[in-house]
N, C-alpha and C positions, 0 to 999 in steps of 0.2 A: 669747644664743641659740646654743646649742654642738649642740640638735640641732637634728631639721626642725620647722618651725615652719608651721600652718595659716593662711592668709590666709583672710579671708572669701568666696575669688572660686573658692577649688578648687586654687589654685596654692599653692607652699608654699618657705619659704624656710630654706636649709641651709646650713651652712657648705659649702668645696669640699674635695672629696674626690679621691685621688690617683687613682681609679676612674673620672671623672670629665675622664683626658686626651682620650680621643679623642674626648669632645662639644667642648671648648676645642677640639683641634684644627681639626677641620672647622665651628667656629664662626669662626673666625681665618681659613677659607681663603676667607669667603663676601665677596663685593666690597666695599672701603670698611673691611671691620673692621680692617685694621692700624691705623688711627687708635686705635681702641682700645686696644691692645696698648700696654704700656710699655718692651717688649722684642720681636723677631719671634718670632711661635709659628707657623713653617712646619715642623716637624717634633714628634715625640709626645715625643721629649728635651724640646725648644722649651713644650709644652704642660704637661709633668711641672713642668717648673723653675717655669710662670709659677704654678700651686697653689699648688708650693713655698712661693715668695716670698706667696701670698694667705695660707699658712696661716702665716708667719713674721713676717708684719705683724698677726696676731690674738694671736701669742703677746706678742709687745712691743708690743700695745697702742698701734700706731699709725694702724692699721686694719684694717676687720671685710668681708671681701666675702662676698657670697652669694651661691649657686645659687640658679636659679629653677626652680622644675620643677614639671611636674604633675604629675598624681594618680601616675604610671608611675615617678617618680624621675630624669627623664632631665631635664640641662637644656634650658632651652627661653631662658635670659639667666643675665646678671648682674647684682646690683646692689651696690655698694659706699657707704664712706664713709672717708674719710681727709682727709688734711691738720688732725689734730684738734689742737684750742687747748682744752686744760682750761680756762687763767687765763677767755678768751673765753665758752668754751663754744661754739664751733663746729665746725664739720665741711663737705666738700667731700664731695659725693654724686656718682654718678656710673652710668653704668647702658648696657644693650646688649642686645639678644635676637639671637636665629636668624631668619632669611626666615619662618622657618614660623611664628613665635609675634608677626611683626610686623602691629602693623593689629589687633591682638586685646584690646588692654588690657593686657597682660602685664606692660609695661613699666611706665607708671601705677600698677598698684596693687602692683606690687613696690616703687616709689620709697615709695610710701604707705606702704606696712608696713614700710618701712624707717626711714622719717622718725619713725613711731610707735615704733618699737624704740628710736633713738638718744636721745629725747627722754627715755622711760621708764627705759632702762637704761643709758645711758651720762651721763644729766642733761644732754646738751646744749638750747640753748637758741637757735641759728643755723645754721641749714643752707644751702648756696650749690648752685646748681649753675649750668653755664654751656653754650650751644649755639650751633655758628654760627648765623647766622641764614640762609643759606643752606638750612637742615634743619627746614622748620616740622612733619615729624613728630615732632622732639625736644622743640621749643614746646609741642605740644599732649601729650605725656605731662610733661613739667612741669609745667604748668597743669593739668590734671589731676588730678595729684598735690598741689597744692594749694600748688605755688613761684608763688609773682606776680614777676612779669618787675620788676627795677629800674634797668636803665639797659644801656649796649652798651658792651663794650669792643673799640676799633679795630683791627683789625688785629692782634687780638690772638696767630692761630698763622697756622702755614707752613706748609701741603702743596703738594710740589712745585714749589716756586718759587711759590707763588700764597698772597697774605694774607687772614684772614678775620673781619670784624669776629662777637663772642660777642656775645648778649644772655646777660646775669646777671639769676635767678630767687633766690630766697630763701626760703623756708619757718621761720618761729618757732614756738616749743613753743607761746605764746598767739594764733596762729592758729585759725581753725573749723577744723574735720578736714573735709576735702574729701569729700563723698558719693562 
């Protein structure tokens, strides 16, 4: 998918573009998102570089993220996939909106189109993704999406001095496509 791609829902999925900082920045500033972040994006240098690195992870193929955005081009999330195992066939999915596109489905049926992409065009065959369980809006756009929950792992991150057990979800290419 190297251009924008139509979802069935009106949203549309793109790779990221350098054009594209100052939605990442003030996506970054909104409360909670540095969890996201793999690096701080508190500044539009900070926001340039994180593309950067999304568009330098598509060229060596070791991961694909994408813009989410409506009909306007503006994004509205992300959704990605990385940590990939050819031998395996898997991939780590992973994903985040704005305030404004949360509560909407946004999230859900970008994982969705994402999961259908990786399966089709990359032949994976295992998709993971994981959320505290403290975040049942992340539950329910995985489930959604069509990841069934397989077990919690303890204590698995750190913010702030405080540990937090993930439930792990799963989605396989021989799964039903989730409506």
């Amino acid at each position: 998918m190297r251009e924008r791609t139509a979802l069935p829902t009106g949203l549309f999925l793109r790779p990221w573009a350098r054009s594209d900082a100052p939605a990442v920045l003030a996506a970054f500033a909104e409360p909670l998102m540095e969890r996201q972040a793999d690096a701080p994006v508190t500044t539009a240098a900070e926001a340039e570089e994180w593309i950067l690195r999304r568009q330098r992870q598509w060229r060596q193929e070791t991961g694909y993220a994408f813009a989410v955005t409506g009909g306007d081009d503006v994004p509205l999330g992300g959704v990605a996939v990385g940590n990939l195992d050819p031998r395996h066939g898997t991939g780590w999915v992973s994903y985040w909106t704005t305030t404004a596109a949360r509560g909407r489905g946004t999230a859900s049926h970008a994982c969705r189109g994402l999961a259908d992409w990786c399966f089709a065009e990359l032949g994976l065959f295992r998709l993971e993704l994981g959320h505290r369980t403290d975040n049942p809006a992340s539950c329910r756009v995985a489930r959604a999406a069509g990841f069934a929950p397989e077990g919690l792992q303890r204590q698995k991150l750190a913010y702030a001095g405080t540990r937090y057990d993930v439930e792990l979800h799963a989605r396989l290419a021989t799964d039903p496509r989730p409506r």
